[in-house]
C-alpha positions in Angstrom: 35.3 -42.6 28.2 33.5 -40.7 30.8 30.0 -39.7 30.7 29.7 -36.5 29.2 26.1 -34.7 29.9 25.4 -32.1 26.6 22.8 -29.6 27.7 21.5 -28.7 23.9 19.3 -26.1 22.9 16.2 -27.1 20.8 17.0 -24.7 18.6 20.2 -25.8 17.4 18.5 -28.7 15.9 16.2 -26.2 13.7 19.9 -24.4 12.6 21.1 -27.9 11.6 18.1 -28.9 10.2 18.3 -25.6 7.9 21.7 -26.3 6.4 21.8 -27.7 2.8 22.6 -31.4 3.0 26.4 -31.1 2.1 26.9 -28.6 4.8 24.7 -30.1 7.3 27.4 -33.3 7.2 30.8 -31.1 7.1 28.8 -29.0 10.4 27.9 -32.2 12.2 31.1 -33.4 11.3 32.5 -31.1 13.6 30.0 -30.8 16.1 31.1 -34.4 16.8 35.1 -33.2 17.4 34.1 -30.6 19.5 31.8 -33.4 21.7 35.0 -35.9 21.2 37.6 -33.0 22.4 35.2 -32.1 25.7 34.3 -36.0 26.3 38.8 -36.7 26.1 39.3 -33.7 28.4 39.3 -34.7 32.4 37.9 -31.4 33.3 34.8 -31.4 31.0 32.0 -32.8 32.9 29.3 -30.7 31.1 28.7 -29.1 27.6 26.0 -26.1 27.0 25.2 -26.6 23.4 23.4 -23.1 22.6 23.0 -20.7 20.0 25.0 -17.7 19.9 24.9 -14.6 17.4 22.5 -17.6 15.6 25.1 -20.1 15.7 26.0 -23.1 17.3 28.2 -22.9 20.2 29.6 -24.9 23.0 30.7 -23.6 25.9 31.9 -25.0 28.8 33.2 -24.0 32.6 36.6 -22.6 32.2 35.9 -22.4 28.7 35.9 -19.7 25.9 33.4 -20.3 23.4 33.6 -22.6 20.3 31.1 -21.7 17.5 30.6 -23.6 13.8 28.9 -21.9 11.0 28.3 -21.5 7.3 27.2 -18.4 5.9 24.7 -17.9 2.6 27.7 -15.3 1.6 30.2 -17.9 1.2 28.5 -20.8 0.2 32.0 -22.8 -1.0 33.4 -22.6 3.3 31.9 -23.0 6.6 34.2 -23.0 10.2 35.1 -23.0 13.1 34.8 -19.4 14.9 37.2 -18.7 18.8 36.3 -15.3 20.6 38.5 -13.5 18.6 40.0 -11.0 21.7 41.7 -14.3 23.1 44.9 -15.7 22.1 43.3 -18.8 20.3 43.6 -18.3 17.0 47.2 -16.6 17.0 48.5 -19.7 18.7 46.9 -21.9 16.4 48.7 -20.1 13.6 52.0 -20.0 15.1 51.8 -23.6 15.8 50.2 -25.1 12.8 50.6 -22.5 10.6 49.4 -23.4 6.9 47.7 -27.0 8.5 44.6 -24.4 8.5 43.3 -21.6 6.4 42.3 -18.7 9.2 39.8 -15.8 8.9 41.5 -13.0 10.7 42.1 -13.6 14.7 38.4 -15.3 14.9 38.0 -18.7 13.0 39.5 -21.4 11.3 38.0 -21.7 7.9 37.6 -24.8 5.9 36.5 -25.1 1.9 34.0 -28.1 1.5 36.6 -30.2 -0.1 39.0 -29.9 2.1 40.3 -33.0 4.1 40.1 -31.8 8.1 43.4 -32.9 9.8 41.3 -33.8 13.3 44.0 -34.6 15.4 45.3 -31.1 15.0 41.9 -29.5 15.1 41.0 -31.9 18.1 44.1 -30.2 20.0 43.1 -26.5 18.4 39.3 -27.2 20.2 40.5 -28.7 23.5 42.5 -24.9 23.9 39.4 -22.9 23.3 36.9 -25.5 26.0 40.1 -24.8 28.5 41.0 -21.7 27.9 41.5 -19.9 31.2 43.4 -22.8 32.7 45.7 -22.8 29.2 45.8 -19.4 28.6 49.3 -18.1 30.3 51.3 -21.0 29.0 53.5 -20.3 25.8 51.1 -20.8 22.9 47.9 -22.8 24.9 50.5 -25.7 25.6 49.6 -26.6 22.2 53.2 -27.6 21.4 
C-alpha cells in the first residue's frame, strides 16, 4: 500500500476521547475504513481529518465530505453522514438497498449491534472521497 499522509485535527482526538467507550470502538471502527478506502484508492495521496458541524470528517481533493457521529439523542445508533445535496446516498440505496439502514438522503445509520458489511461500506466510502470524478456515471460506478 501506498503512503497515505492524514493531516488530523487535534481536536478530533478530544471528540473521540469524549465518546462513551462502546461508541468510541464502533466510531474508530470506522474511522479506520474510511483511512483503508482513501489508502486503496490510487488518487488519494492526502486525507484532512477535521471537524465539521463538531464532527469528524474527512475530506479529500476531488472529494465530498465523509463525516461519522453519534448523537446524545440517539444513544442506541451512531453513522456515517454524505452531503446530503449529492447523489451519494440515493445510489447507495438503489444499489444496496436493505444492506444498510439510511437516515433520509444524508447518512447511513448503524444500531450498535449491528454487524457492518465493510466491503460494501468500503465501496459506499470510496464514492463519497471520489465524488466529482464518479459522479456522472450511473449510480457512482458502484455496480
Amino acid at each position: 500500500m501506498k503512503n497515505l499522509h492524514i493531516e488530523t485535527n487535534p481536536d478530533v482526538e478530544l471528540v473521540f476521547a469524549n465518546y462513551p467507550e462502546n461508541v468510541r470502538q464502533k466510531i474508530l471502527n470506522l474511522r479506520r475504513l474510511i483511512l483503508e478506502a482513501a489508502n486503496e484508492t490510487e488518487e488519494i495521496n492526502k486525507v484532512e481529518e477535521t471537524l465539521k458541524w463538531g464532527e469528524p470528517s474527512y475530506l479529500v481533493r476531488n472529494g465530498s465530505t465523509v463525516r461519522i457521529d453519534w448523537k446524545e439523542k440517539k444513544p442506541g445508533q451512531y453513522g456515517i453522514y454524505f452531503k446530503c445535496t449529492s447523489k451519494l446516498v440515493s445510489s447507495f440505496k438503489m444499489v444496496y438497498g436493505n444492506i444498510f439502514k439510511y437516515e433520509g438522503a444524508r447518512a447511513i445509520i448503524f444500531q450498535m449491534d449491528d454487524q457492518i458489511p465493510e466491503i460494501e461500506l468500503k465501496k459506499c466510502i470510496t464514492a463519497g472521497l471520489t465524488y466529482h470524478r464518479v459522479k456522472h456515471l450511473p449510480v457512482l460506478g458502484l455496480e
